[in-house]
N, C-alpha and C positions, 0 to 999 in steps of 0.2 A: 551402499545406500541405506538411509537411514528406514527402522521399521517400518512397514506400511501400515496403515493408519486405516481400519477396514471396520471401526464400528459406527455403522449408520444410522442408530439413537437420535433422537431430537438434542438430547442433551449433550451429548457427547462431542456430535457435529460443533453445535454452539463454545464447547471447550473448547476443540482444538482447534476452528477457526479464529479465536479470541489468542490461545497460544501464538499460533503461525501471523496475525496479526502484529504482536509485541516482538517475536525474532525479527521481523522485515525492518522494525525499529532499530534490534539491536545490530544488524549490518553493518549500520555506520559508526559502528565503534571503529572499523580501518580507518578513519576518514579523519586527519589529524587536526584539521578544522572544526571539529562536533565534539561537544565534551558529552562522554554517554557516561551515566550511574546506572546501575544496576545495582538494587539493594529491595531489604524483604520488603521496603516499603513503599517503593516505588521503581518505575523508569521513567528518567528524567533524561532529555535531551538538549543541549542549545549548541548553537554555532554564534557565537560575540561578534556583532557587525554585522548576520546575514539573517537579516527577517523574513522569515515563514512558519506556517505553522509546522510543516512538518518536521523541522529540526529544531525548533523551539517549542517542546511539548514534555507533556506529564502525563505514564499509562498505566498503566497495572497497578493501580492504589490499593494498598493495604496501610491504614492508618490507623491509629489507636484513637477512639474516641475523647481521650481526654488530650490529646497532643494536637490532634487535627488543625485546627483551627489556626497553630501557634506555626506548622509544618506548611500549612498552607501559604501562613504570610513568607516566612521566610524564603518559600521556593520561588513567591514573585520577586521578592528584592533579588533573591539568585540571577533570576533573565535580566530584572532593570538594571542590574550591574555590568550585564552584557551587552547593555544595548539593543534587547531584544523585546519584544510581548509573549507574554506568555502563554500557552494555551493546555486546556486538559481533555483530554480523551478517554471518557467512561462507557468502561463495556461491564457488561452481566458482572455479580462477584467481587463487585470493588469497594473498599469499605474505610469508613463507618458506611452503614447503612443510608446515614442522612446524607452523604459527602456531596451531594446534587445542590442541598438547601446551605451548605458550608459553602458552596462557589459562587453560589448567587449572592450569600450574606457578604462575602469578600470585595466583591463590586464586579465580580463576573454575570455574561448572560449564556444563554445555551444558544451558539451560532450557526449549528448545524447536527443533522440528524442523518449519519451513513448508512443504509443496509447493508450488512454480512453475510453475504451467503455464501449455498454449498449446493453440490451436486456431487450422486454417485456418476463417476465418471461411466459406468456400464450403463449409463440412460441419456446420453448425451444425444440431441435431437441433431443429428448429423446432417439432414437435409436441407444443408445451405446452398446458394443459387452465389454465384460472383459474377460479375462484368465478366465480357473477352478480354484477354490482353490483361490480366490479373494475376500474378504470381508470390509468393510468399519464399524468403531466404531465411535460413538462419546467420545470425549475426557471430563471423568468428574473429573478431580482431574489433581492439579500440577505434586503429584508424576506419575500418567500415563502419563502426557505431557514431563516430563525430563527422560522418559526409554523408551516410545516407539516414541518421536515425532525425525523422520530421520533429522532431524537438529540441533535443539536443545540440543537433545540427546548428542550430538558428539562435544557439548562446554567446552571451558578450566574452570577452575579455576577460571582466571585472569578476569577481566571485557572487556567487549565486546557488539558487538551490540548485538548480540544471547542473553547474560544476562540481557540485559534490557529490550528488549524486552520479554522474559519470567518475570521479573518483573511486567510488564505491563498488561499481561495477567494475572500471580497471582493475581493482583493488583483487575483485574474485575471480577474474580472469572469464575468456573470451572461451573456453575448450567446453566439449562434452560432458565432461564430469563435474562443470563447477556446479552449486548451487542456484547458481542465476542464468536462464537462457535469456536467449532476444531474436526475436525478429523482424522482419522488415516488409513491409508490405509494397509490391510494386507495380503500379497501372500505368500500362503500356511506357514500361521503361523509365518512369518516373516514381521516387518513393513517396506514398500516400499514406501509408498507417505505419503505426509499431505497435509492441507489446514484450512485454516482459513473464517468467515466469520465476515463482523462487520458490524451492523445492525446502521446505524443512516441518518438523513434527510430523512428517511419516504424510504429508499430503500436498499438492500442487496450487499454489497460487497464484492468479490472474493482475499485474501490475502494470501502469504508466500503459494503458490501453489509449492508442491517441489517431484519429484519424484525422485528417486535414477537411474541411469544412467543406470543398466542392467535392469530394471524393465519398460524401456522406450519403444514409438513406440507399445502397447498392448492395448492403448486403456483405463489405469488406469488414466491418467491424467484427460481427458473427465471422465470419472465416477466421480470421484471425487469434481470439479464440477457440476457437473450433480445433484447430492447428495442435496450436497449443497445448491444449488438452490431450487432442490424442496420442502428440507424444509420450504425453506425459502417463496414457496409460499403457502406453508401449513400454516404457520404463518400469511398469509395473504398478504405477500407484492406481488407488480406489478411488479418492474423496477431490472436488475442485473447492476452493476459496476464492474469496476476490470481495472487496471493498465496489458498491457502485453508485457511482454520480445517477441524479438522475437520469442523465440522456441516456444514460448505457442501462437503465435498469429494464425496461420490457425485452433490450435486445439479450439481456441474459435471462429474462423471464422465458422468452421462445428457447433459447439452447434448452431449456431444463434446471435454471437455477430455483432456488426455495433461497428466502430469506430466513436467516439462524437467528439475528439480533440486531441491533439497531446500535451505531456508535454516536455518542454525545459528547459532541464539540463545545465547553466553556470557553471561552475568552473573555477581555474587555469588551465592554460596549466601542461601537463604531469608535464615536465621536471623543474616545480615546486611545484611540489606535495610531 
């Protein structure tokens, strides 16, 4: 297992969920579909033909002030050559300093604003309530993850972000000791939530949290997390992360989350998308 990750600093937190952030990126380097860079100046991701922002993205900027500008054009011709839109992902530390006012001057706008947070997993507010008839599996095998995982499940054929990412998870395998758990969440015999966990920089984080829309507001989403977690401190780690949508943000506000920082989504404007 990788170091545990046990200092609970305002600042520190904010590092290492920013780190553990940009590894969740680089996963999809298995994923023969995704071209991943990793370099001092960036991570840069695309999939050529498969549009989203998640695998057609720019994170960890380190730019030089005087190249910027010239690094920025060229990284959009990179995705428009792909067939894709581009998008950038600024957290804490990313530089130039101005590189906000460099994305907007490019013809980018800011399309979204994620919270980062963190929890010492020893404060985790445990008193969650679930439905009767409510039970939680861990996920050991692809074929259980492509029949009962409520997202996945329910992909086409055709390639997509769904298949790559299931790619990506085959890729790490389904056992105990991978990097990446999964669970399944099931009410009265039918699968209603998932979630994902992926263990790197020495702390545990909260992914593809999904509950199905009638099975909401019960209190499954918090379990499910909940879960999660304590495995995860069973394994011995400290520190929880996790990216949240709005919906999910008061429900990780009750577990005991604290927001570390705020990620910013550039892209194109809509009505060139």
């Amino acid at each position: 297992m990788t170091d545990v990750f046990d200092d609970l600093s305002a600042d520190a937190l904010s590092r290492v969920s920013a780190e553990h952030y940009f590894n969740s990126f680089m996963c999809f380097s298995v994923v023969p579909a995704v071209e991943v860079h990793e370099g001092e100046d960036m991570i840069r991701l695309a999939s050529p033909g498969i549009p989203n922002e998640l695998t057609n993205t720019v994170l960890r900027c380190h730019l030089s002030p005087d190249r910027a500008d010239a690094v920025i054009h060229m990284t959009h011709e990179y995705f428009y050559d792909r067939d894709v839109i581009p998008s950038w992902q600024i957290c804490p530390g990313g530089l130039p300093a101005d590189l906000e006012e460099r994305l907007i001057k490019s013809g980018l706008t800011l399309s979204a604003e994620q919270p980062s947070m963190c929890i010492d997993l020893d404060k985790l507010n445990e008193e969650i309530i679930t439905p009767a008839g409510f039970r939680m599996q861990r996920v050991t095998s692809a074929e259980t993850m492509i029949e009962k995982h409520i997202w996945l499940s329910r992909l086409s054929e055709e390639r997509s972000l769904g298949t790559l990412i299931m790619e990506m998870f085959s890729a790490y395998g389904f056992d105990e000791e991978s990097n990446w758990q999964h669970y399944i969440g099931v009410l009265n015999e039918r699968p209603v939530s998932c979630v994902s966990v992926f263990y790197s920089a020495g702390v545990a984080g909260i992914y593809v949290l999904v509950t199905l829309p009638e099975a909401r507001r019960q209190g499954i989403g918090s379990a499910m997390t909940l879960r999660a977690l304590l495995d995860a401190r069973e394994r011995g780690y400290r520190v929880g992360v996790l990216q949240s949508t709005e919906m999910g943000y008061n429900v990780y506000r009750k577990l005991g989350f604290e927001t570390c920082f705020k990620i910013k989504t550039y892209a194109p404007p809509e009505s060139e998308k």
